[in-house]
PQR file of N, CA, C, O and H, with PARSE charges and radii, in Angstrom:
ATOM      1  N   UNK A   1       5.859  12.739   3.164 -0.4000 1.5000
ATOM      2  CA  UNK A   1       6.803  11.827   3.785 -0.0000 2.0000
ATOM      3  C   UNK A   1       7.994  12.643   4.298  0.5500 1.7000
ATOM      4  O   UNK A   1       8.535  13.600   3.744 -0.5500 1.4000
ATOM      5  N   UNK A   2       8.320  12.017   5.578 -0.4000 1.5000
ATOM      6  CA  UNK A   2       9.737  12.983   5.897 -0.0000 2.0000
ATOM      7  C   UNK A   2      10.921  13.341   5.279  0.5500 1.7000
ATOM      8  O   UNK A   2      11.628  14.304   5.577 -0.5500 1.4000
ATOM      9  H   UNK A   2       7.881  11.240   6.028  0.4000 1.0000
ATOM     10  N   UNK A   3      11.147  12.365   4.235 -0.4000 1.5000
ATOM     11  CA  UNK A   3      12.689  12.107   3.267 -0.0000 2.0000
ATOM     12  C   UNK A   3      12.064  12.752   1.723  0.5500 1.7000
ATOM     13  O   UNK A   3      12.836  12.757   0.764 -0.5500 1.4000
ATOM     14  H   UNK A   3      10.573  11.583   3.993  0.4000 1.0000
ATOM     15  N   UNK A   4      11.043  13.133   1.602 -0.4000 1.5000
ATOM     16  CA  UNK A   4      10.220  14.121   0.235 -0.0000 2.0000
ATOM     17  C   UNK A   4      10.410  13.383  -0.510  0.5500 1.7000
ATOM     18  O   UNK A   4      10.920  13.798  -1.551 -0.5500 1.4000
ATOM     19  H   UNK A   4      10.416  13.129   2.381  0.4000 1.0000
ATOM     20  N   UNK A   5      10.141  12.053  -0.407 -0.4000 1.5000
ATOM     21  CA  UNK A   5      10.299  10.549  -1.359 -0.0000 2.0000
ATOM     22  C   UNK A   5       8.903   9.862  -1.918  0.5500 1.7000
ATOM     23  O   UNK A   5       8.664   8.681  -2.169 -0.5500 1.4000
ATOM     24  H   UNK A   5       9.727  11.715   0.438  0.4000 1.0000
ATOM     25  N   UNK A   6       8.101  10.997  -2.016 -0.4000 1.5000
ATOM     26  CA  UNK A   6       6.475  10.486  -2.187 -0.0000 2.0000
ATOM     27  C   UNK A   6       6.161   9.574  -3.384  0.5500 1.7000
ATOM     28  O   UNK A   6       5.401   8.613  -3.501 -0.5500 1.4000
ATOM     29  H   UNK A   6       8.295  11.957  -1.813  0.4000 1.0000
ATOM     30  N   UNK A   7       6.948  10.156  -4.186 -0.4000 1.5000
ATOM     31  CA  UNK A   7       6.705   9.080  -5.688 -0.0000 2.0000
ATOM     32  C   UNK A   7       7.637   8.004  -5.640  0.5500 1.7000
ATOM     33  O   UNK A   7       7.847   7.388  -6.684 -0.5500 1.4000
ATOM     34  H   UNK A   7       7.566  10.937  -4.092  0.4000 1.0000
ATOM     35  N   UNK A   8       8.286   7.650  -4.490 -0.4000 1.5000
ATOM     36  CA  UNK A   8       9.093   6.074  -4.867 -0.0000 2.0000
ATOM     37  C   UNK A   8       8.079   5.621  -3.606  0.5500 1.7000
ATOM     38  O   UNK A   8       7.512   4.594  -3.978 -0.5500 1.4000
ATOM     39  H   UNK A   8       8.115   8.151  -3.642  0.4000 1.0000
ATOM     40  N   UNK A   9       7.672   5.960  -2.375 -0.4000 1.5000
ATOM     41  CA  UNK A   9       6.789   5.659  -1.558 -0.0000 2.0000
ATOM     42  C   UNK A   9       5.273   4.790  -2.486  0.5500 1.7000
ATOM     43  O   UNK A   9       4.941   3.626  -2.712 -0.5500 1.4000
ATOM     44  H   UNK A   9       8.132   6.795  -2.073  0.4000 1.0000
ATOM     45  N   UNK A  10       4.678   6.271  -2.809 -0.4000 1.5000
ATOM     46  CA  UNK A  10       3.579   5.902  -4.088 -0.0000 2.0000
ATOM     47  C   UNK A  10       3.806   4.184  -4.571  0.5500 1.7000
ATOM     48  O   UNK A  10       3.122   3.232  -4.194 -0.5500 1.4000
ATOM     49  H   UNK A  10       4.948   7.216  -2.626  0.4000 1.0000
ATOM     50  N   UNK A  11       5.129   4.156  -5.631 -0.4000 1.5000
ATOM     51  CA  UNK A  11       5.352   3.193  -6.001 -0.0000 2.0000
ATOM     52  C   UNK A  11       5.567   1.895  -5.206  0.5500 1.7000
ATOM     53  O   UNK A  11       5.271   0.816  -5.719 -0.5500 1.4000
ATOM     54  H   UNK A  11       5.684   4.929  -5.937  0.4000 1.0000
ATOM     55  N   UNK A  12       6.056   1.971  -4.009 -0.4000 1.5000
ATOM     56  CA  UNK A  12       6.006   0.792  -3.496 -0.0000 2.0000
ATOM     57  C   UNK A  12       4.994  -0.022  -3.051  0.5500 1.7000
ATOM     58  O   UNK A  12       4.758  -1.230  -3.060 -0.5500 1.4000
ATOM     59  H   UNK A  12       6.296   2.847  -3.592  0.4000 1.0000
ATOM     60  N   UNK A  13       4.242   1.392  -2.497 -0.4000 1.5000
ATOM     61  CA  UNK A  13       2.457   0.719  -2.135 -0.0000 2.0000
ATOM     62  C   UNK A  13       1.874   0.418  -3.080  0.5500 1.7000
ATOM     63  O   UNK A  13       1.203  -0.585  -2.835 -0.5500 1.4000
ATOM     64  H   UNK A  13       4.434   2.374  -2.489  0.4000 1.0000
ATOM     65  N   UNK A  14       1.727   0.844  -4.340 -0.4000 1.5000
ATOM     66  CA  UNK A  14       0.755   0.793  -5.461 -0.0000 2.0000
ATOM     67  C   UNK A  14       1.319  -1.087  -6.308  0.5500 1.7000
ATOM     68  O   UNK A  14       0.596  -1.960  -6.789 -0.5500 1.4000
ATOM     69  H   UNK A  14       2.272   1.658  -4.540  0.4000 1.0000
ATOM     70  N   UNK A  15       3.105  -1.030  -6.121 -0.4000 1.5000
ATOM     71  CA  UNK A  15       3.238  -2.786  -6.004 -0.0000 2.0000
ATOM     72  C   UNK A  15       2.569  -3.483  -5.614  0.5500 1.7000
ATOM     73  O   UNK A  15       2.024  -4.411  -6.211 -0.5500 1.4000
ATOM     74  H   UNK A  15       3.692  -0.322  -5.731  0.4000 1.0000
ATOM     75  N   UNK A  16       2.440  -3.061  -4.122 -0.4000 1.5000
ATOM     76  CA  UNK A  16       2.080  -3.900  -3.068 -0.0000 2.0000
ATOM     77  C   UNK A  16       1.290  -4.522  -2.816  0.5500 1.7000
ATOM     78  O   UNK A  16       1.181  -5.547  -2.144 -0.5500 1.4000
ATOM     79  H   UNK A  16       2.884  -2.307  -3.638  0.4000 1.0000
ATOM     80  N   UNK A  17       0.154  -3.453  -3.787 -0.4000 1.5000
ATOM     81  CA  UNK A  17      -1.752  -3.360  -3.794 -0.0000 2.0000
ATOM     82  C   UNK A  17      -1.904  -4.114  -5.100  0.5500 1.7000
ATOM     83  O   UNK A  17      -3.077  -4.412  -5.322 -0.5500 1.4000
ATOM     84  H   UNK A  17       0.243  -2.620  -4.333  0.4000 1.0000
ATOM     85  N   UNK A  18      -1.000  -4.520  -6.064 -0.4000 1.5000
ATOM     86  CA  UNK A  18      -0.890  -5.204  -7.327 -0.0000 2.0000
ATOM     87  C   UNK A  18      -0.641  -6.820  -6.796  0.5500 1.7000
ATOM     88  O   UNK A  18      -1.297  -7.733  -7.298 -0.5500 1.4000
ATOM     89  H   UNK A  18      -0.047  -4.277  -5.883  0.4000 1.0000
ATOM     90  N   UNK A  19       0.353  -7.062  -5.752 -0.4000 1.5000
ATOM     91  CA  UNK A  19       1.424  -8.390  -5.581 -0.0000 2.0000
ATOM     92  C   UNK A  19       0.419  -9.047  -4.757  0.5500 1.7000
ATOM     93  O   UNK A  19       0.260 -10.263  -4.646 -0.5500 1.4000
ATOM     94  H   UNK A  19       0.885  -6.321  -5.344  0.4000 1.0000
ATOM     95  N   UNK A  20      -0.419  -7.871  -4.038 -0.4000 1.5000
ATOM     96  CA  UNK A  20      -1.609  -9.036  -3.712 -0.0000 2.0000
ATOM     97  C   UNK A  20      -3.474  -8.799  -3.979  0.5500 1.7000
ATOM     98  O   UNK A  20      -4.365  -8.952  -3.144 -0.5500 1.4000
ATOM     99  H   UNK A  20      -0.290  -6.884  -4.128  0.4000 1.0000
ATOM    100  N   UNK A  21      -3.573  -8.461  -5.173 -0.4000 1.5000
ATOM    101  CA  UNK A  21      -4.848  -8.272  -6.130 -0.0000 2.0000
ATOM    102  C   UNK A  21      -5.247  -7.282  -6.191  0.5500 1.7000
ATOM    103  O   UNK A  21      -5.609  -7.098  -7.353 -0.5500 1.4000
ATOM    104  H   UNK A  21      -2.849  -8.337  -5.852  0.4000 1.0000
ATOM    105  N   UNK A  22      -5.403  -6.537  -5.662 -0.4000 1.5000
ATOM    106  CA  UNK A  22      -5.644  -5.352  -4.983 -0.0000 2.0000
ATOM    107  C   UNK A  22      -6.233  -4.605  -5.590  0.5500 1.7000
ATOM    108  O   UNK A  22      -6.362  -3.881  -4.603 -0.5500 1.4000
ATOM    109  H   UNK A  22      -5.109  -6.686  -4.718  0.4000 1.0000
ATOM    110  N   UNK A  23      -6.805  -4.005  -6.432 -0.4000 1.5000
ATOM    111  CA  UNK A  23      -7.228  -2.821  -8.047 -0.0000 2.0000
ATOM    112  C   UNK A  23      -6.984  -1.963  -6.946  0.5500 1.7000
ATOM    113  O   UNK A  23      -7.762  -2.474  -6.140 -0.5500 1.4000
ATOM    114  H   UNK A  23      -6.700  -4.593  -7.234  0.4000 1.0000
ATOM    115  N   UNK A  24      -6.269  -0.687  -6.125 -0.4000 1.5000
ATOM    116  CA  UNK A  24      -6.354  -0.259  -5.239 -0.0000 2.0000
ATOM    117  C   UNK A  24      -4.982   0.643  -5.750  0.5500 1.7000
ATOM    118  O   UNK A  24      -4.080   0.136  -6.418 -0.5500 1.4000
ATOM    119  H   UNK A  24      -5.638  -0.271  -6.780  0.4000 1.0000
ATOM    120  N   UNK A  25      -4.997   1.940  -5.348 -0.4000 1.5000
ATOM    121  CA  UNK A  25      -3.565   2.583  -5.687 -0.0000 2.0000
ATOM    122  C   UNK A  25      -3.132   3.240  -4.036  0.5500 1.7000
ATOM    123  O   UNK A  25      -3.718   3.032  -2.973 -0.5500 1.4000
ATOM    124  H   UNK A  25      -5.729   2.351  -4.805  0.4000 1.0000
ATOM    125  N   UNK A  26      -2.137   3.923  -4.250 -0.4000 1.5000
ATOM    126  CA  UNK A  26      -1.597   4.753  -2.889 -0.0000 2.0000
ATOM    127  C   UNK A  26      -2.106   6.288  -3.405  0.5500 1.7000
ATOM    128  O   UNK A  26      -2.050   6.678  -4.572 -0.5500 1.4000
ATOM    129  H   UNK A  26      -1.661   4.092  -5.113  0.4000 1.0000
ATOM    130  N   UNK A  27      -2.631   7.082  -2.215 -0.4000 1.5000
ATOM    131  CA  UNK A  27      -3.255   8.192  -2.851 -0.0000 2.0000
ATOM    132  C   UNK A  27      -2.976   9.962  -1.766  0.5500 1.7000
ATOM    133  O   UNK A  27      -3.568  11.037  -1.673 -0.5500 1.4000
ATOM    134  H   UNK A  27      -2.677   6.765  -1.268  0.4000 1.0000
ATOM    135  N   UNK A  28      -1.734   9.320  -1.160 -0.4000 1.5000
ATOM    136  CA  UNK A  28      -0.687  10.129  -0.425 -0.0000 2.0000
ATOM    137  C   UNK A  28      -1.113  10.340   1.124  0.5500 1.7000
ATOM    138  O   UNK A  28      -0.483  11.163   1.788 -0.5500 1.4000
ATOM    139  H   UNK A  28      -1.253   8.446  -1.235  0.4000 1.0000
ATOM    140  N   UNK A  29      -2.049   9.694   1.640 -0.4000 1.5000
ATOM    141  CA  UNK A  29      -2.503   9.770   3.186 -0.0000 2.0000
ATOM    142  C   UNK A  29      -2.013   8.401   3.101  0.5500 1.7000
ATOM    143  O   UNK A  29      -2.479   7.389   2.577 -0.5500 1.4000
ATOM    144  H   UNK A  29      -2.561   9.025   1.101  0.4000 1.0000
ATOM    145  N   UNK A  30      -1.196   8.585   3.603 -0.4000 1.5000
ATOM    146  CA  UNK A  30       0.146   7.467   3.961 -0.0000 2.0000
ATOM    147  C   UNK A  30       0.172   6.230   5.112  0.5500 1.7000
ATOM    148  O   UNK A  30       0.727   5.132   5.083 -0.5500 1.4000
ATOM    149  H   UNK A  30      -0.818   9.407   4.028  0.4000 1.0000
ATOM    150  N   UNK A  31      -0.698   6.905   6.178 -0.4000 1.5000
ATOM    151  CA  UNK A  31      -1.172   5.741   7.458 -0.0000 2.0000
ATOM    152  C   UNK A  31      -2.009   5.030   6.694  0.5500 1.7000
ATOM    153  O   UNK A  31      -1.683   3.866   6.459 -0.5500 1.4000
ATOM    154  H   UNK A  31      -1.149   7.798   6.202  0.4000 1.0000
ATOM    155  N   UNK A  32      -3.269   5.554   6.133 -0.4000 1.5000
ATOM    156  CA  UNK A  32      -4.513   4.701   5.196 -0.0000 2.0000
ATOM    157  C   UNK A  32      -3.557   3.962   4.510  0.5500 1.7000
ATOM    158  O   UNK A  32      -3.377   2.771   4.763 -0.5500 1.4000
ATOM    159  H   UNK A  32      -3.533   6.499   6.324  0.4000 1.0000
ATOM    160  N   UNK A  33      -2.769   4.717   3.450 -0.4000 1.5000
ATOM    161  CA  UNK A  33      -2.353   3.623   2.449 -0.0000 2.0000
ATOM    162  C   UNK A  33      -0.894   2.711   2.853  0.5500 1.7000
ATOM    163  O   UNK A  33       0.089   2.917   2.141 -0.5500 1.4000
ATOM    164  H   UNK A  33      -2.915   5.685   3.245  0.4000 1.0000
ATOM    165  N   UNK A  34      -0.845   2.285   3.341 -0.4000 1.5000
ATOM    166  CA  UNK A  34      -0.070   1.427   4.079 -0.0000 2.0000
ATOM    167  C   UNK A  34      -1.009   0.898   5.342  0.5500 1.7000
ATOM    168  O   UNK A  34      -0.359   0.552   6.328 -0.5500 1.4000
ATOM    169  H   UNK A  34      -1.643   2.117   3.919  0.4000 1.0000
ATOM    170  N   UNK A  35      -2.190   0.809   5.426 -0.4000 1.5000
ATOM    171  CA  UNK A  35      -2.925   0.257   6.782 -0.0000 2.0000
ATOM    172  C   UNK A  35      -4.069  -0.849   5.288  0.5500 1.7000
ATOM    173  O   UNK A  35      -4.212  -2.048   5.530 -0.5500 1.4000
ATOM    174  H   UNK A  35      -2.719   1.090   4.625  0.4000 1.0000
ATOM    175  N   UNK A  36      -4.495  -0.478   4.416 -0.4000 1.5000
ATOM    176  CA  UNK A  36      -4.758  -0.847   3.271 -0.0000 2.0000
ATOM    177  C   UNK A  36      -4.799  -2.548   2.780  0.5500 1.7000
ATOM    178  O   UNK A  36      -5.531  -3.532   2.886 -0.5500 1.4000
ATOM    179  H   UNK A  36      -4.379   0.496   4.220  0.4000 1.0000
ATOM    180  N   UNK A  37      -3.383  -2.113   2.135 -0.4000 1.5000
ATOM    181  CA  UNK A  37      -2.636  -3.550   1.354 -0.0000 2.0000
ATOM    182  C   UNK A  37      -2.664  -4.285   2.937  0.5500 1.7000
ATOM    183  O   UNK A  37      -3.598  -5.062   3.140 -0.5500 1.4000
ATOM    184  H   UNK A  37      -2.788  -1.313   2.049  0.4000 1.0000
ATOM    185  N   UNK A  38      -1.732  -4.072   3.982 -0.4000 1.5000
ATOM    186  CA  UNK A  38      -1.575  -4.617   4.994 -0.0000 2.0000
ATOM    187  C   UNK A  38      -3.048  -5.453   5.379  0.5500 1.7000
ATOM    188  O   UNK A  38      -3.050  -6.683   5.389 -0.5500 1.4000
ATOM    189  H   UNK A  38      -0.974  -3.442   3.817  0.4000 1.0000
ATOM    190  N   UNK A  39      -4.194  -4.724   5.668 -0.4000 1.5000
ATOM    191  CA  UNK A  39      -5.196  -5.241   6.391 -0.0000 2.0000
ATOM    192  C   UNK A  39      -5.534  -6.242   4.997  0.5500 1.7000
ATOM    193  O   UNK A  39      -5.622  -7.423   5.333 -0.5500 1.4000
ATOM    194  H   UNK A  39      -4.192  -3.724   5.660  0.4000 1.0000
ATOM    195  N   UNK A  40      -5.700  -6.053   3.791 -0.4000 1.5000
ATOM    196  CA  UNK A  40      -6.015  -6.883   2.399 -0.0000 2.0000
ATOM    197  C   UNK A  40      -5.350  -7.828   2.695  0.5500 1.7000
ATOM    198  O   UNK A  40      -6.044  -8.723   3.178 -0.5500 1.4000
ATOM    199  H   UNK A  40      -5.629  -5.094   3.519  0.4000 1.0000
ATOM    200  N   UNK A  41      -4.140  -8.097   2.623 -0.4000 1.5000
ATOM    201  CA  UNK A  41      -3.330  -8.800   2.921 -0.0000 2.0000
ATOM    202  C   UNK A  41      -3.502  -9.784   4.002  0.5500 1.7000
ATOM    203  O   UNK A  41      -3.166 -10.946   3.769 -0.5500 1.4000
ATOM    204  H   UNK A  41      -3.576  -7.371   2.231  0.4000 1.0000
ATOM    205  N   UNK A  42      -3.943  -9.497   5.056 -0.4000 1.5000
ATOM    206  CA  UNK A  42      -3.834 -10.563   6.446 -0.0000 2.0000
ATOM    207  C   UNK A  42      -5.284 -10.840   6.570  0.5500 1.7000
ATOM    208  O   UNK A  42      -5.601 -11.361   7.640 -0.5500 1.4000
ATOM    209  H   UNK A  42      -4.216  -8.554   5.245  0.4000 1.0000
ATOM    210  N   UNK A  43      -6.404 -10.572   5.575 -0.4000 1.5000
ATOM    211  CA  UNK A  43      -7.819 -11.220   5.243 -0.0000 2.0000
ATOM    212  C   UNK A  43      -7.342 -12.416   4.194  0.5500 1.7000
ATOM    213  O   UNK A  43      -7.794 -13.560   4.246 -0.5500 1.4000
ATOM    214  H   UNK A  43      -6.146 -10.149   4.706  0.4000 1.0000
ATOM    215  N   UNK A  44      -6.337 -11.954   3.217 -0.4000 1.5000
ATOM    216  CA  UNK A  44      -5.829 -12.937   2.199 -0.0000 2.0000
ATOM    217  C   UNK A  44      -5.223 -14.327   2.976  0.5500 1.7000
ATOM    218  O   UNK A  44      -5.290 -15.488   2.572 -0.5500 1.4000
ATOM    219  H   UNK A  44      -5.970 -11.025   3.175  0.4000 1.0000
ATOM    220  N   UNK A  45      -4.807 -13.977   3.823 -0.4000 1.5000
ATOM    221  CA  UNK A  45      -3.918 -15.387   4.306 -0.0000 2.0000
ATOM    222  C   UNK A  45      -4.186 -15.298   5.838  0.5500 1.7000
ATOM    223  O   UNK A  45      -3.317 -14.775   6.536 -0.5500 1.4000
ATOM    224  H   UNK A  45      -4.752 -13.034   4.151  0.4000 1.0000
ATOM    225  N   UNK A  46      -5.062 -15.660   6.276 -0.4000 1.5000
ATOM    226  CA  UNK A  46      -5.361 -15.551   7.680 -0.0000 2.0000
ATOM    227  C   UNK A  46      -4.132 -15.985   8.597  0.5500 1.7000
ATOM    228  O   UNK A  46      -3.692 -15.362   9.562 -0.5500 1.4000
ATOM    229  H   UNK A  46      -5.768 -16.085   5.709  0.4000 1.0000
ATOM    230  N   UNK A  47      -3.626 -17.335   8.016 -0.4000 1.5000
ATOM    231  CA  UNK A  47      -2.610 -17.952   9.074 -0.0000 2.0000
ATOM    232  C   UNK A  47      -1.578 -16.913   9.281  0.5500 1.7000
ATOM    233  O   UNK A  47      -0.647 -17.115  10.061 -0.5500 1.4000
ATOM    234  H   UNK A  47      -3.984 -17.842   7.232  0.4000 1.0000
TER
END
């Protein structure tokens, strides 16, 4: 990450992948894991 903030990054995605079911962690390829929860997410709630 540009700001060398990988382990509060980590943590926010690995929430994220929790807040919506996810068994899924962040695993530092950063486009994937943030393209992830997002795409999980907008299958979860189509509207």
């Amino acid at each position: 990450m540009a700001r060398k903030r990988d382990a509060e990054a980590r943590g926010l995605l690995d929430r994220g992948f929790a807040r919506i079911g996810k068994d899924d962690r962040a695993g530092g390829a950063w486009a994937d894991d943030v393209a992830r929860p997002a795409h999980a997410a907008a299958l979860r709630d189509a509207s």
